[in-house]
C-alpha positions as CSV (number, residue, x, y, z in Angstrom):
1,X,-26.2,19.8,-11.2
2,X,-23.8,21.7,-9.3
3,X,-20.0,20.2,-9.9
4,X,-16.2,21.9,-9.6
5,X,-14.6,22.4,-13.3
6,X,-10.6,21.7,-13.1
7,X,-8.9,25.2,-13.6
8,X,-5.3,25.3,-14.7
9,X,-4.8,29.2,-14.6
10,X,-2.7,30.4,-11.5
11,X,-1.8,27.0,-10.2
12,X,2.2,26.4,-9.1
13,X,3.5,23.1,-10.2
14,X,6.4,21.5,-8.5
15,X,8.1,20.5,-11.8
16,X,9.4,22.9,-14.3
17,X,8.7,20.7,-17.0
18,X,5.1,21.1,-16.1
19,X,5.3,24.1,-15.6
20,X,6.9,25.4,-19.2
21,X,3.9,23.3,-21.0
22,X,1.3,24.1,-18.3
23,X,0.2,27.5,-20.0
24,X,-0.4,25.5,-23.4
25,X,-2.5,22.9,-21.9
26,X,-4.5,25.3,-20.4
27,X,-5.1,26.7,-23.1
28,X,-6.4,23.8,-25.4
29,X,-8.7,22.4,-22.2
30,X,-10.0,26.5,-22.3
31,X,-10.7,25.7,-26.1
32,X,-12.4,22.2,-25.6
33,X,-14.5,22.9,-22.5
34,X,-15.7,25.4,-24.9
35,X,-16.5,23.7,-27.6
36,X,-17.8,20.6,-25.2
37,X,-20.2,22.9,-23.4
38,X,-22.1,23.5,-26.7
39,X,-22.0,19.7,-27.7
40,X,-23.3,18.8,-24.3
41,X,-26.3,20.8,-23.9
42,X,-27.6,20.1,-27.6
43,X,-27.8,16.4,-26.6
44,X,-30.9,16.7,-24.1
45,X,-32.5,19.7,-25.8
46,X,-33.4,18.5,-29.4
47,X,-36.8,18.1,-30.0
48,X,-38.8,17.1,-32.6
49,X,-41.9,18.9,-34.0
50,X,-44.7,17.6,-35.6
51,X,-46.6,19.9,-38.8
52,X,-50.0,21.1,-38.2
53,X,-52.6,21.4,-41.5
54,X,-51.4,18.1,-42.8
55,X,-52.9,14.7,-42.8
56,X,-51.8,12.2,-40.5
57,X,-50.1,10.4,-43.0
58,X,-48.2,13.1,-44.1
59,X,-47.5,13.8,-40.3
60,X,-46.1,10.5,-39.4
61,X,-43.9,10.2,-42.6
62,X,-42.3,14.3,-41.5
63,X,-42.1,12.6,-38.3
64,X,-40.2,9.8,-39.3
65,X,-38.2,11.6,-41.2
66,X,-37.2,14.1,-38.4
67,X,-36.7,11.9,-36.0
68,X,-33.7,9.8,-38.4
69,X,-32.5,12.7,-38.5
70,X,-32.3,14.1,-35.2
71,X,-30.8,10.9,-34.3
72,X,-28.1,11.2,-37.2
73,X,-27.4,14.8,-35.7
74,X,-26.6,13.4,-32.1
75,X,-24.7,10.8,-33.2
76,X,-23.1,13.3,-34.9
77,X,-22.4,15.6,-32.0
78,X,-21.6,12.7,-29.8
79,X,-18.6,11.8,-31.9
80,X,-17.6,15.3,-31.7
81,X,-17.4,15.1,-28.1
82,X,-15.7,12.2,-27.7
83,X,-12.5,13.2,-30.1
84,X,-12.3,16.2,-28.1
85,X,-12.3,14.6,-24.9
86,X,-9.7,11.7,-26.7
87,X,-7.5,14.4,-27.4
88,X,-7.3,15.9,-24.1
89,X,-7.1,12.4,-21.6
90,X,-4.1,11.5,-24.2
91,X,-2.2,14.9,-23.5
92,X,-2.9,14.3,-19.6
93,X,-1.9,10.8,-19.8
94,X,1.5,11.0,-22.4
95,X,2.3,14.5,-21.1
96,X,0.8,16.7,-18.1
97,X,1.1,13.4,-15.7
98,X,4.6,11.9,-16.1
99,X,5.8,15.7,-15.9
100,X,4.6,16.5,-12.3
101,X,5.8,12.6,-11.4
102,X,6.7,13.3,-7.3
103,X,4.1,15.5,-6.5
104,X,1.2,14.5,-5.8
105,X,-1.2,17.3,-5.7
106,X,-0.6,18.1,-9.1
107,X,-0.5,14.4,-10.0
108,X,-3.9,14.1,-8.4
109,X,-5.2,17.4,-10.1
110,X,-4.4,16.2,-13.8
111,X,-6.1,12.7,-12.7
112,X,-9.1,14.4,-12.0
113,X,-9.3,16.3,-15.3
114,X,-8.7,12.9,-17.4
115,X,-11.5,11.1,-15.2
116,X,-13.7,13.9,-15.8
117,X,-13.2,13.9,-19.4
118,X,-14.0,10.6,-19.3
119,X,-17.4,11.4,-17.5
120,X,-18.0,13.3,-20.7
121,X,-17.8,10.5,-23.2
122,X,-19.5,8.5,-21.2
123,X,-22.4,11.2,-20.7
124,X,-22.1,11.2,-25.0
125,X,-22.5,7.4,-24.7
126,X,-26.0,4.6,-25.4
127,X,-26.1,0.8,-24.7
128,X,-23.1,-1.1,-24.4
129,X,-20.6,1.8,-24.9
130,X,-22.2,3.4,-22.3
131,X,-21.5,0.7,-19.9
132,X,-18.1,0.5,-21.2
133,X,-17.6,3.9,-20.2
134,X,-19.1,4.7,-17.5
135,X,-16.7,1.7,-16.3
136,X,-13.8,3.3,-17.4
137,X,-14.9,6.6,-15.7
138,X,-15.2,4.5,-12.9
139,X,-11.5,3.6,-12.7
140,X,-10.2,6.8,-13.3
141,X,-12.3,8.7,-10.3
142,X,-10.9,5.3,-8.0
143,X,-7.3,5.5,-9.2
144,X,-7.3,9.4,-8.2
145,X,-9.2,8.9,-4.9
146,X,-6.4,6.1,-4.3
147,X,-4.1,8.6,-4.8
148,X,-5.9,12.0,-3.1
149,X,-5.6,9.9,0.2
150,X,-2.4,11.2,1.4
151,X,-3.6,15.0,0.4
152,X,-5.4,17.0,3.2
153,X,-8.6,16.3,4.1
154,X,-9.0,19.5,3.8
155,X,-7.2,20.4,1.0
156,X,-8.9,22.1,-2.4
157,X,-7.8,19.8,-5.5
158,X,-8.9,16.7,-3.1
159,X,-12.3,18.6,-2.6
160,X,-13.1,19.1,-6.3
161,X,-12.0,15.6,-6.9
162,X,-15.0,13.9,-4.4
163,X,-17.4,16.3,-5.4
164,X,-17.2,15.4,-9.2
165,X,-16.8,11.2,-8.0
166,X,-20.0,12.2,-6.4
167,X,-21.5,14.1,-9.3
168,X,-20.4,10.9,-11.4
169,X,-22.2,8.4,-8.8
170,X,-25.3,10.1,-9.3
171,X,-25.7,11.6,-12.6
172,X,-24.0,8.9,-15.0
173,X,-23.5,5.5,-12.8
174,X,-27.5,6.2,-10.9
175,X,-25.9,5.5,-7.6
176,X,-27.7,7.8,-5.7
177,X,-27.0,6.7,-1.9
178,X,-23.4,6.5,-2.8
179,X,-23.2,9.9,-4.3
180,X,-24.6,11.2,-0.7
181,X,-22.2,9.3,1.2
182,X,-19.4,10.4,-0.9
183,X,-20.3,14.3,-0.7
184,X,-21.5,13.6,2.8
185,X,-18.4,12.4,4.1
186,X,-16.1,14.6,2.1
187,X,-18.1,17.9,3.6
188,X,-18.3,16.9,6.8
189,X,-14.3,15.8,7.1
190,X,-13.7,19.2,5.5
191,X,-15.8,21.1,8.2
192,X,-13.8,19.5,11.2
193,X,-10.3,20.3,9.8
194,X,-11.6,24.3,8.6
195,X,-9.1,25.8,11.5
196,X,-6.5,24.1,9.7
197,X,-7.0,25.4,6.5
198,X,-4.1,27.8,5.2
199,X,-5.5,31.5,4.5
200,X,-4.3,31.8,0.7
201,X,-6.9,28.4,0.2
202,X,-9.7,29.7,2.3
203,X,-11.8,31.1,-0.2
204,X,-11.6,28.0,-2.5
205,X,-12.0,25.4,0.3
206,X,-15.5,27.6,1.1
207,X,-16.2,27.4,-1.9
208,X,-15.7,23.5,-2.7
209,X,-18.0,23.3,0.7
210,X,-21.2,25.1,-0.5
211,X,-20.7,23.3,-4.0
212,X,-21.2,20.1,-1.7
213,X,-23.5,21.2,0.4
214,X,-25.8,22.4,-2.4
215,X,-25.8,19.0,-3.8
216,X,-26.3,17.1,-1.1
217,X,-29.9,18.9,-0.2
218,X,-30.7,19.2,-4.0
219,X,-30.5,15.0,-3.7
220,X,-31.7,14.6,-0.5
221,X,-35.1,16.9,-1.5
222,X,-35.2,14.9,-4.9
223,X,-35.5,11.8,-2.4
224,X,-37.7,13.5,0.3
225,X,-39.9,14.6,-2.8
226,X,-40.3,10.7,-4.6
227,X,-41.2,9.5,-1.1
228,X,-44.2,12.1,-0.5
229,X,-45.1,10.7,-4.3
């Protein structure tokens, strides 16, 4: 799935407070987007394998075996993930937040990173603390959106923030039609404000539009395709 990752690099923040620590924070969400895109992708991919040449009972007990293990090793990895992505919403919220206080572009940008983290955990997440955080995504996408409001339709930090609520509605929370409407509404607002966009954000504001664009007939062919089944 197709989604906008925050980047710090090259941004101008209002504050100088922000901007004297900005370069460090960049830095350790460089180093855990790192070592989260490793963690991720072994969630989905581990697979278990059963031995040929022995007897079924044999089989089944390897099997067993295998599997408790595999399942010790996500668990594992999944508690990785969610220290990592601890670490950074509690920078964002003591730190990168109350130091760009008054402006509320940046404000809005460093939202969006701590609701994404949170989209991690709860990606890392089973059962009931699963549900507890794909809730608490939840809030932290709304509390942004809240805020983006006053921003520019238009504008390229408001942008990446609906395209990863959208991301969020259908890939953790299952909410497929709301996902559409959400990228739906954001791309077309965008598309009817483009004469308005200032040349030195062109190129990210086109970009931000094919990102949603892309997902929206990636999920409307998933739907066209489940109704042909």
């Amino acid at each position: 799935m197709l989604l906008q990752l925050p980047q710090i690099e090259g941004r101008m923040f209002a504050s100088s407070v922000a901007a004297s620590v900005v370069h460090k924070i960049w830095c350790l969400d460089a180093c855990l987007r790192q070592a989260l895109s490793s963690e991720r992708t072994s969630l989905p991919r581990d697979r278990v394998r059963r031995p040929r040449q022995v007897s079924v009972k044999e089989q089944e007990r390897q099997f067993n075996l295998r599997r408790q293990f595999a399942r010790q090793a996500l668990g594992h990895i999944a508690g990785e993930i969610r220290a990592l992505c601890d670490t950074i919403i509690g920078l964002i919220s003591d730190l990168m937040i109350p130091s760009v206080d008054g402006n509320t572009e940046d404000t809005v940008y460093f939202m969006k990173i701590r609701a994404d983290y949170y989209r991690y955990i709860a990606e890392a997440s089973e059962g009931e603390a699963k549900k507890v955080q794909v809730e608490r995504t939840e809030n932290a996408y709304n509390e942004a959106s809240k805020k983006a409001q006053s921003l520019p339709l238009y504008n390229p930090v408001r942008l990446g923030l609906f395209l990863n609520v959208a991301v969020f509605q259908y890939e953790i929370h299952g909410n497929q039609t709301r996902a559409v409407k959400v990228a739906r509404d954001t791309y077309d607002k965008c598309v009817s404000n483009m004469t308005k966009v200032p040349d030195e954000q062109y190129k990210d504001v086109q970009m931000l539009q094919g990102l949603l664009r892309d997902n929206l007939l990636l999920w409307c062919q998933q739907d066209d395709d489940d109704i042909q089944r």
